[in-house]
N, C-alpha and C positions, 0 to 999 in steps of 0.2 A: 487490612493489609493481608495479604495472600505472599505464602512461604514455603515451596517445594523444592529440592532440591540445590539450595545453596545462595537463592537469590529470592529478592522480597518484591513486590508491588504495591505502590500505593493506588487508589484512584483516580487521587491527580496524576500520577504518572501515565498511567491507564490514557486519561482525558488527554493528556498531551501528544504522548504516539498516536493517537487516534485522528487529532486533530491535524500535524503531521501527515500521516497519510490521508487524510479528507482532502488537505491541500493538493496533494498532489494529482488525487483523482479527479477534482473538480475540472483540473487543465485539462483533461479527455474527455471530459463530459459531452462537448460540443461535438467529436468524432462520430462516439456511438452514436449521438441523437441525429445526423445527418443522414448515416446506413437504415438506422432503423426509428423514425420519428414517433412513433406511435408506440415503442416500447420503453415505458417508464421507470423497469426494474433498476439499471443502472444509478438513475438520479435517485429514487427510492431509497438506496442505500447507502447513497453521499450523504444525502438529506439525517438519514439516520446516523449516519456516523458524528456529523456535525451536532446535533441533538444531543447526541452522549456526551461530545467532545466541550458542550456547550453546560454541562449539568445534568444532562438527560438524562435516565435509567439503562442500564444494561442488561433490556430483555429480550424480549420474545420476538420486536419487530428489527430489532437489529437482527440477530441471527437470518430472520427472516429472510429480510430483504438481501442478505449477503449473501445467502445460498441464490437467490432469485438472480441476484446480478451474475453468479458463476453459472446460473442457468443459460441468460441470457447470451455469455460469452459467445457460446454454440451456437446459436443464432443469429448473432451478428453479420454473416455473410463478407465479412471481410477480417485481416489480421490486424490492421488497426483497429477497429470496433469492436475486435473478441479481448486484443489488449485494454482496451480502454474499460471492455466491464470488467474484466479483469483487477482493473485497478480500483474498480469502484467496490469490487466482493471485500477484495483487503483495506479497503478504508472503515468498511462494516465489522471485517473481521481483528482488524487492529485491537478493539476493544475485549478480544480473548485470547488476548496473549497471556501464554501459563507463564507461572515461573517457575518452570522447567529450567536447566540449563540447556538447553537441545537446541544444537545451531539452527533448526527449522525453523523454529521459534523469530529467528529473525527474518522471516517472509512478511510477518505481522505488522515486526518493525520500518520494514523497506520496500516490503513488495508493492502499494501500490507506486509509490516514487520510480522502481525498474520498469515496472509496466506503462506508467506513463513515458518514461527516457525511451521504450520499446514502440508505441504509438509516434511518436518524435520522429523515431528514426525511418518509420515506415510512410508517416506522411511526408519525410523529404527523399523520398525514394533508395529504402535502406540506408543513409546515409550515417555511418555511425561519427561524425563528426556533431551533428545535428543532436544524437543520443550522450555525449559526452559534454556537451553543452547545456541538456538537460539535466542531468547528473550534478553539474555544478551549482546549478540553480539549486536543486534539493539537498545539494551539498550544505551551503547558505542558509536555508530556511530551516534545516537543522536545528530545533532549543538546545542549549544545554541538556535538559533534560532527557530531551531525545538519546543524545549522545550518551549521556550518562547510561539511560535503562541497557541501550543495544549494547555498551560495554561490558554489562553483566553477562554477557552470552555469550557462546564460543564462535569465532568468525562463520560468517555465511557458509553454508552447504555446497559440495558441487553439485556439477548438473542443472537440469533445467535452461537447457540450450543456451540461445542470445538474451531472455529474461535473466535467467540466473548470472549469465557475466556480468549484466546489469547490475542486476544486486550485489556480486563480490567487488564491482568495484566502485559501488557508494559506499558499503560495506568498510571495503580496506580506508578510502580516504578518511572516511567520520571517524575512523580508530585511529587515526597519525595524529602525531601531539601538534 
């Protein structure tokens, strides 16, 4: 168990926000892979996150692949598909969430779920009705656990444009009793 600043981690807890946001990125999966077919990195570090979130180790090809899918973002050649690896990097990176109390900290928790609500909204032609819709779903799929860890943290950060509204306002719901 891992102890900095005020709040603890298990590795179960670890495997479950992980898996958590694995879920989420996998719904984008199919974006990226349509913009860019022959670039693997995104699925790479779904695949890894799943692994971890499955048992796996928390090493060297996780990080890997997570940096590799925030590579790819740039690449992507469109805002959906740069979202979408986007949410693939934080399904990889979910698994190094500190226990820091540092509202950033809950990117790890939520970002891939905002980055996919943000994919959503751009494949219904920015529609953020479409994005709030997705939102509920990751609302839903939510563990306990989930809820639990991100309650240890202080609410989401500002900033970070239409993603980050994304995240304060999965954010705010997952914290109302």
């Amino acid at each position: 168990m891992a102890e900095t600043g005020g709040t603890a981690l298990s590795m179960q807890e670890l495997r479950a926000v992980t898996r958590y946001a694995a879920e989420s990125a996998q719904e984008t999966l199919e974006v990226f892979e349509r913009a860019r077919p022959a670039d693997l990195r995104p699925r790479d570090a779904i695949d890894a996150a799943w692994t971890f979130a499955h048992g796996g180790e928390r090493g060297r090809r996780l990080r890997d692949t997570g940096w590799a899918a925030h590579r790819a973002a740039r690449d992507a050649g469109t805002g959906a598909a740069g979202d979408a690896a986007r949410a693939a990097m934080h399904a990889a990176s979910a698994a190094y969430l500190h226990p820091l109390a540092d509202a950033h900290q809950v990117k790890h928790v939520l970002g891939a779920a905002a980055h996919a609500a943000r994919v959503a909204e751009l494949m219904a032609g920015d529609d953020h009705e479409v994005g709030a819709h997705q939102l509920e779903r990751a609302r839903h799929r939510a563990t306990p656990v989930v809820v639990d860890v991100l309650s240890r943290y202080p609410a989401a950060p500002p900033g970070g444009g239409r993603v980050g509204e994304l995240l304060r306002e999965l954010d705010a719901a997952l914290r109302r009793p």
